[in-house]
C-alpha positions as CSV (number, residue, x, y, z in Angstrom):
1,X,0.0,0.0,0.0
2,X,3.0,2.3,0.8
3,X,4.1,1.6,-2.8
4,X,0.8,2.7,-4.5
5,X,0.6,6.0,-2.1
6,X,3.8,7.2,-3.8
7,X,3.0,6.4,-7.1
8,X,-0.5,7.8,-6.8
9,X,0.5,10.9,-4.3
10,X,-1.7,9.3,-1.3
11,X,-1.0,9.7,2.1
12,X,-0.4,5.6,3.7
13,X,-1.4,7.1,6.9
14,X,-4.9,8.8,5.9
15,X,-5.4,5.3,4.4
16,X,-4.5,3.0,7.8
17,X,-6.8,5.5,9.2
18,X,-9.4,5.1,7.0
19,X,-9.6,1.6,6.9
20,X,-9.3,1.3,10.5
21,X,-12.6,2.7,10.9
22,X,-14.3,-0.1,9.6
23,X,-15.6,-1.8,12.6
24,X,-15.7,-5.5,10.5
25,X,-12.1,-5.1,10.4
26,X,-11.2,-7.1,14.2
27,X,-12.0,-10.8,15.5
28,X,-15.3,-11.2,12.9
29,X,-13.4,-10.3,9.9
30,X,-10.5,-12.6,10.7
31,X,-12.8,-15.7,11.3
32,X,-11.3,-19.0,9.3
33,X,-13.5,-20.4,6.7
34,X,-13.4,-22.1,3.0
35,X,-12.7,-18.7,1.6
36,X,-13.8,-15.6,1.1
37,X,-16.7,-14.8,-1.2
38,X,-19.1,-12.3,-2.2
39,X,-19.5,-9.1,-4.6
40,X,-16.9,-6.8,-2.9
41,X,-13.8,-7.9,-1.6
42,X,-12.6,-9.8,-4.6
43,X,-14.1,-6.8,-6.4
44,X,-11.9,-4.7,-4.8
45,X,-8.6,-6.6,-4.8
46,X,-8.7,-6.9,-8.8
47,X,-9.6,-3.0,-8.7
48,X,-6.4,-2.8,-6.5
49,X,-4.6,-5.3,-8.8
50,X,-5.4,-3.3,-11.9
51,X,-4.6,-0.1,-10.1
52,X,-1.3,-1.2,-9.7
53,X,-0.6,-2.2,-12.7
54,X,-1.7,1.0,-14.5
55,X,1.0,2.6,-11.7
56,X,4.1,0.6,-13.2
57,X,3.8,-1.4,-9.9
58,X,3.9,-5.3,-11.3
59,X,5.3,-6.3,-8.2
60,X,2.7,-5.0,-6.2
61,X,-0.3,-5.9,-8.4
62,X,1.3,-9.9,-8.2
63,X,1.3,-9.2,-4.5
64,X,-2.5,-8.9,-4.5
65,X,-3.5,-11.6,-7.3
66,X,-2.1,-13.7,-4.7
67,X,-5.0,-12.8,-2.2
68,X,-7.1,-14.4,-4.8
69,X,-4.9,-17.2,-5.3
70,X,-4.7,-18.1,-1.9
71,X,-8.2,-17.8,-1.6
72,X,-8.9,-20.5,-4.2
73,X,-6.0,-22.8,-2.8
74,X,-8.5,-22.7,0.5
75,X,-11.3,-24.0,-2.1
76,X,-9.0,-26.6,-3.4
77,X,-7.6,-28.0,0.1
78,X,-11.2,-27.8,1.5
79,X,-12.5,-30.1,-1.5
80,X,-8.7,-32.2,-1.3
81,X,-9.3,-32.7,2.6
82,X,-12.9,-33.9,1.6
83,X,-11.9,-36.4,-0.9
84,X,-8.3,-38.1,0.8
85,X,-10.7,-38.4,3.7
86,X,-13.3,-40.5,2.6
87,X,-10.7,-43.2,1.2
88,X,-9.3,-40.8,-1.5
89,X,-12.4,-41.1,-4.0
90,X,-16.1,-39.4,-3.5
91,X,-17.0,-41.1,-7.2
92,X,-20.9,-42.1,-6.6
93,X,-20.9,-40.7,-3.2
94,X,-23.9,-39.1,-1.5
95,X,-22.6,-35.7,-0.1
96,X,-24.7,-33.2,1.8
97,X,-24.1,-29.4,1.3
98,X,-25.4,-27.4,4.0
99,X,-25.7,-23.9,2.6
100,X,-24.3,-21.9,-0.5
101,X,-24.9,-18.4,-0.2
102,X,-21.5,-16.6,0.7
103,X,-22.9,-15.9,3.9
104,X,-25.9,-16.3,6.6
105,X,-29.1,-14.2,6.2
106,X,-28.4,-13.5,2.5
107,X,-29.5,-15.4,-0.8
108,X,-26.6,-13.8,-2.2
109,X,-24.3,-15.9,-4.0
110,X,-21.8,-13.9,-6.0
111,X,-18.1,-15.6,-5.2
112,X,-19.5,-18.1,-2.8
113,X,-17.1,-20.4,-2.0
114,X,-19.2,-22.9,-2.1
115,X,-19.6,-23.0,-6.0
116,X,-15.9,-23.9,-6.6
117,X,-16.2,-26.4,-3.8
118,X,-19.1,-28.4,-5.2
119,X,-17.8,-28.2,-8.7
120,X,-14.7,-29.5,-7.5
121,X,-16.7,-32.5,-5.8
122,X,-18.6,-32.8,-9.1
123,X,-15.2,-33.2,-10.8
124,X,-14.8,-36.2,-8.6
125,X,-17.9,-37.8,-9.7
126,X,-19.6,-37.2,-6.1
127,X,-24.0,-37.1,-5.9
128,X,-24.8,-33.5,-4.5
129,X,-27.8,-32.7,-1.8
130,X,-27.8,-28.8,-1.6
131,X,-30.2,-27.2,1.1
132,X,-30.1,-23.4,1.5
133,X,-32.5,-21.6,3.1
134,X,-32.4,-18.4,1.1
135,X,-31.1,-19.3,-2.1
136,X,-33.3,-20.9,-5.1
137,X,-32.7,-24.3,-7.1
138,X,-32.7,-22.2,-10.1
139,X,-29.9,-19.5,-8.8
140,X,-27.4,-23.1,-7.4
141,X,-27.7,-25.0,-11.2
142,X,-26.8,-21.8,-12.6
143,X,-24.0,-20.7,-10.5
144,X,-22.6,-24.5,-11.0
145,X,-23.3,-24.3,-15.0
146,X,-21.6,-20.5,-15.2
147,X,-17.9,-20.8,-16.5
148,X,-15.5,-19.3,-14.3
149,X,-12.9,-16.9,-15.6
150,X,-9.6,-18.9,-15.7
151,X,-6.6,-17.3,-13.5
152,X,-4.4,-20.5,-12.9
153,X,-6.8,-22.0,-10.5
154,X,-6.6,-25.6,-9.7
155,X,-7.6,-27.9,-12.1
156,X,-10.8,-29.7,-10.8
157,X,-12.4,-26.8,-10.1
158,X,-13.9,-26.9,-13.6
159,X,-16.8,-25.9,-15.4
160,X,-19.8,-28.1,-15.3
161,X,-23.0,-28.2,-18.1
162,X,-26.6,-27.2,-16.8
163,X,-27.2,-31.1,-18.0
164,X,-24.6,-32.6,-15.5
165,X,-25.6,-29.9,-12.9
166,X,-29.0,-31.5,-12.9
167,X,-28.0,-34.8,-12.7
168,X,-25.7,-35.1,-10.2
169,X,-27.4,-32.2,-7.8
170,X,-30.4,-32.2,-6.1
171,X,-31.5,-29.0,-4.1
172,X,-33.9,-29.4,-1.3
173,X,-35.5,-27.4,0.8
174,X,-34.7,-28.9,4.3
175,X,-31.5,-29.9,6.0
176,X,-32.4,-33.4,6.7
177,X,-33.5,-34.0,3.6
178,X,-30.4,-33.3,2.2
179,X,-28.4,-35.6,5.0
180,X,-30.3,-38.5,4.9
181,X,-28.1,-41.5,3.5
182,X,-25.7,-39.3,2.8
183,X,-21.8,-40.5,3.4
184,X,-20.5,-36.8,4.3
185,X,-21.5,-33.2,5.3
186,X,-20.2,-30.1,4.0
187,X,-21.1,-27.1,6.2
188,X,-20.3,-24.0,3.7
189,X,-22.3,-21.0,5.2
190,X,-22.6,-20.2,8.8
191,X,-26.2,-20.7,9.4
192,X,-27.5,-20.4,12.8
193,X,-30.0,-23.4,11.5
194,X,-27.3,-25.8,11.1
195,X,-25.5,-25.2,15.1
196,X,-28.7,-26.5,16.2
197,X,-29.4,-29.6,14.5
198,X,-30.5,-33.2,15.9
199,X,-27.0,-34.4,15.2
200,X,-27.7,-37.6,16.9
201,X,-30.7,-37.8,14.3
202,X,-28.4,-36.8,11.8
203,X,-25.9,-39.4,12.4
204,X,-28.2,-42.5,12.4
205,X,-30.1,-41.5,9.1
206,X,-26.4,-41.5,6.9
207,X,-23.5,-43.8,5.9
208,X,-21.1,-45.1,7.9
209,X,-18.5,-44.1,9.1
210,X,-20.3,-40.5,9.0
211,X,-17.9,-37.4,8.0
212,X,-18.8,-33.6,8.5
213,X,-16.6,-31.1,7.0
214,X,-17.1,-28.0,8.6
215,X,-15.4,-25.2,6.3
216,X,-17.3,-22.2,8.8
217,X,-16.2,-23.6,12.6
218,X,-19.6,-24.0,13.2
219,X,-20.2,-27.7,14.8
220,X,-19.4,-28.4,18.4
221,X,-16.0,-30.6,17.5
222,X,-15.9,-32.6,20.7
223,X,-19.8,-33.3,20.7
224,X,-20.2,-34.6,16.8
225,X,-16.8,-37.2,17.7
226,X,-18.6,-38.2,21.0
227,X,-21.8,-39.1,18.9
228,X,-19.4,-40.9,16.4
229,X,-18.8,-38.5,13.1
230,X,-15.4,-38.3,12.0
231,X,-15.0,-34.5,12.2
232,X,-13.0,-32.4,10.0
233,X,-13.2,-28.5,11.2
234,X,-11.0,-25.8,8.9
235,X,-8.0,-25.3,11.4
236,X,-8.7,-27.0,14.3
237,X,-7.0,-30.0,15.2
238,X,-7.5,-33.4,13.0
239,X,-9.7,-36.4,14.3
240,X,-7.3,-39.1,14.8
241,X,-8.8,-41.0,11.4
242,X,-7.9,-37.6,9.3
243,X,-3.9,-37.9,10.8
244,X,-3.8,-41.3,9.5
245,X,-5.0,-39.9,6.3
246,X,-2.1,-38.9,3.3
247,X,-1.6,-34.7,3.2
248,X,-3.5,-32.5,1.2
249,X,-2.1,-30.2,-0.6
């Protein structure tokens, strides 16, 4: 930022200042998850990236493309984690994905993490059960049908046709629903909804053993393992079945 204030004849202090002001910017903002998503933020960094670039700041700009790199690598280890885990393959498996807006209370899903995640489970040949309580069947199968613009992301997370969306995804309109004989969980907004489910319900109506992958740190760890789920939480410390498991990327 220092660099760009030269170039552009800004003041780095007015701008610490300013941002400082932002009362998200503290313990909410720096909340672990899948990654980042939404209309803004990776709005903003490109605006920064081009910014920079039209400065005769390369360096800098590169700095900032790799917000959004590192971003996507979260997407990409999330969906890694998900398939090593479950004996390194998903292909035919019933998984359960518990939100898909970017965030709670909104039916917004512009960036949401959780379209690169379930296209990178759909790359594996996984059987999708979406429930969200805001956001439309119509909105998810064309999110997961919309080709995303290629900046050396990984691989998998690939494009999918409207025909294969509809195949391989169902969207229902009820948490359970979604579970039931499911092999593993995805929790990818932080719904209030989904702290509070019969989890003891939850694990005798799905496949054994019973995974939840919590990419929003919602899920009480050391209750779900007492039940019996093998719990994967983004950085907390592994079940014991996840450190026998081989590294993710």
């Amino acid at each position: 930022m220092s660099a760009l204030c030269e170039a552009t004849g800004a003041d780095v202090s007015q701008v610490s200042h300013s941002i400082g002001t932002d009362s998200r910017i503290g313990p909410k903002f720096l909340n672990a998850s899948v990654g980042f998503g939404g209309s803004c933020f990776q709005k903003d960094i490109l605006n920064l990236v081009y910014i920079c670039e039209c400065n005769g700041l390369p360096e800098v700009a590169n700095y900032w493309k790799q917000v959004i790199k590192v971003n996507d690598y979260q997407k990409a280890r999330f969906v890694n984690r998900i398939v090593s885990s479950m004996f390194n393959t998903v292909s035919e498996k019933k998984i359960a994905v518990l939100g898909f807006a970017f965030k709670k209370d909104t039916g917004d899903t512009r960036e949401t993490p959780a379209i690169d995640v379930c296209k990178g489970l759909l790359g594996d040949k996984a059987k999708l059960s979406i429930y969200d309580p805001q956001v439309s069947e119509e909105q998810i199968l064309k999110d997961l049908a919309m080709k995303k613009f290629d900046w050396d992301h990984p691989a998998h997370l690939q494009p999918t046709s409207p025909t294969t969306s509809k195949k391989e995804v169902s969207v229902v309109w009820d948490a359970y629903g979604a579970i039931k004989d499911s092999h593993g969980i995805c929790i990818l907004t932080e719904w209030d909804e989904f702290k509070n489910l019969d989890y003891q319900k939850v694990f005798d109506n799905m496949q054994k053993p019973a995974f939840i992958f919590d990419g929003r740190n919602v899920v009480d760890v050391k209750k779900l393992r007492d039940i019996g789920f093998i719990v994967y939480s983004i950085g907390k410390p592994l079940d014991a079945w996840l450190k026998d498991m081989p590294a993710v990327a």
